[in-house]
Every structure is written in C-alpha cells, then in structure tokens.
C-alpha positions in Angstrom: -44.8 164.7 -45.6 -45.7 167.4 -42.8 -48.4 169.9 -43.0 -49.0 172.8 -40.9 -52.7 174.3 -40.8 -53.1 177.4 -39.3 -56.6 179.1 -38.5 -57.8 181.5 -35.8 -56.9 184.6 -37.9 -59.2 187.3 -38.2 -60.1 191.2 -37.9 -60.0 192.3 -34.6 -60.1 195.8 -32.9 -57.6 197.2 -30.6 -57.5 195.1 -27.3 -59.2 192.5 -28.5 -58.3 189.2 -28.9 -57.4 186.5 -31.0 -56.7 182.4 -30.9 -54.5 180.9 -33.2 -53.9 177.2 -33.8 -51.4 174.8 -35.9 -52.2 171.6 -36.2 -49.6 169.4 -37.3 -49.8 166.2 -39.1 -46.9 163.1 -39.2 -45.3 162.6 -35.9 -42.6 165.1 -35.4 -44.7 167.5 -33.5 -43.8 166.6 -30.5 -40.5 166.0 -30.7 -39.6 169.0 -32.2 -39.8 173.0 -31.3 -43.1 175.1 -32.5 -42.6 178.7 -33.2 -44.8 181.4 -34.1 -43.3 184.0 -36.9 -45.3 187.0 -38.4 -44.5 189.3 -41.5 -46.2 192.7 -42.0 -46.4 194.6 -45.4 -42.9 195.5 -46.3 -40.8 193.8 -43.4 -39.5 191.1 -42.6 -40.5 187.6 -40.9 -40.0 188.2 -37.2 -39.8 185.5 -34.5 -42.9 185.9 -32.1 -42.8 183.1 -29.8 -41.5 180.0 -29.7 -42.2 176.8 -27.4 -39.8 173.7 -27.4 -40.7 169.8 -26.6 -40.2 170.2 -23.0 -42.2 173.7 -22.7 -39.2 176.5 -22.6 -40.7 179.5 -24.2 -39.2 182.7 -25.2 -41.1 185.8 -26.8 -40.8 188.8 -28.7 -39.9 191.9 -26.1 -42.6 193.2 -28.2 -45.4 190.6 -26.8 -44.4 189.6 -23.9 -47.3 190.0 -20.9 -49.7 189.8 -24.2 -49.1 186.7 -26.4 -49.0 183.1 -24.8 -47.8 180.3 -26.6 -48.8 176.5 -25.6 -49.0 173.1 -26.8 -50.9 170.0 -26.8 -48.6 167.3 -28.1 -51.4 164.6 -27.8 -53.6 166.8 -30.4 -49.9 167.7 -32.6 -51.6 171.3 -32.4 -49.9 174.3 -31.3 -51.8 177.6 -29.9 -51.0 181.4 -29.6 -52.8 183.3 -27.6 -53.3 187.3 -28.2 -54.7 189.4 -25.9 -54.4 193.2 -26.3 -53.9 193.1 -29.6 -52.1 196.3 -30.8 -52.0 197.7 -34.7 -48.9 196.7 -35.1 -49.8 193.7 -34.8 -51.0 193.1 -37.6 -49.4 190.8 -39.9 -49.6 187.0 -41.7 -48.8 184.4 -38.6 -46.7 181.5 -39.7 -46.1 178.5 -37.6 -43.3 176.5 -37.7 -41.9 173.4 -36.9 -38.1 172.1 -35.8 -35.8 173.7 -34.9 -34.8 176.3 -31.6 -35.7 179.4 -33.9 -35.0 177.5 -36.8 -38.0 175.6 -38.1 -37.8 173.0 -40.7 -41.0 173.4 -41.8 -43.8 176.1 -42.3 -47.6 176.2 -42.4 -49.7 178.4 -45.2 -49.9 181.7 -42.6 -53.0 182.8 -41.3 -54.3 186.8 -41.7 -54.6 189.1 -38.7 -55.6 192.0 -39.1 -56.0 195.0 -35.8 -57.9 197.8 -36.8 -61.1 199.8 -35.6 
C-alpha cells in the first residue's frame, strides 16, 4: 500500500517562506510523476507544480519565479519550495503521486496558512 506524508506546513507572513516535503513509502516514487495540488476554502483543488521521473516540471502561472518543486528519488521524498508567499496562498497542500497531472494517489494535505 502507498502512503504519502506531508509536513512543512505552517503560518507564515507575507514574503516569507515555507518548505514542504512528501515522503513516500513502497517503491513507486520514483518511477512515477509527484505533483503538488492546493484547495482553499470554497474552491477547488488546483494543480500547483508538478515534477516527473526524469525532472520536467511545469507550474501554476500563478507561482512561477516563487514555488520550486524537486525531488530526491533515493529518499522517495518530494519537496516544494515557497518563497514570497502571497495570501492567496493559503490553502491545504496535497501531494500526489502517478500520473502527468493525474495522480494515483494522495497524501493527508498539510495546512498553510499566509497572514500577518
């Protein structure tokens, strides 16, 4: 069975920044894409960034120059990087495994919150 843990989460204030990580157990990391997905109050689940087996990324227009997504496929963990971190940022980050935007499988989520 595969189990995503995300942590990192957190209040931050505007411009700060936050580290998130995934860690994956089973084997399938690293064969597999690893996206990032957020959901604010009232809205839906929104593709953030997303990083396959080989390393091609693509981002949100909304963090791109901000966020940077990476992986470690000897540690099956997955990181997102958040600098400048806006309001509307804030949201539950879900990582995901499998497919290009299509994961097979989700972690719990992990809380960030930007506010001053």
């Amino acid at each position: 069975q595969v189990q995503l843990v995300e942590s990192g989460g957190g209040l931050v204030q505007p411009g700060g920044s936050l580290r998130l990580s995934c860690a994956a157990s089973g084997s399938i990391f690293r064969s597999n894409t690893m996206g990032w997905y957020r959901q604010a109050p009232g809205k839906e689940r929104e593709l953030v960034a997303q990083i396959s087996s080989g390393g091609s990324t693509n981002y949100a227009d909304s963090v791109k120059g901000r966020f940077t997504i990476s992986r470690d496929n000897a540690k099956n963990t997955g990181y997102l990087q958040m600098n400048s971190l806006k309001p509307e940022d804030t949201a539950v980050y879900y990582c995901g495994i499998g497919g290009w935007g299509a994961p097979d499988y989700w972690g719990q989520g992990t809380q960030v919150t930007v506010s001053s």
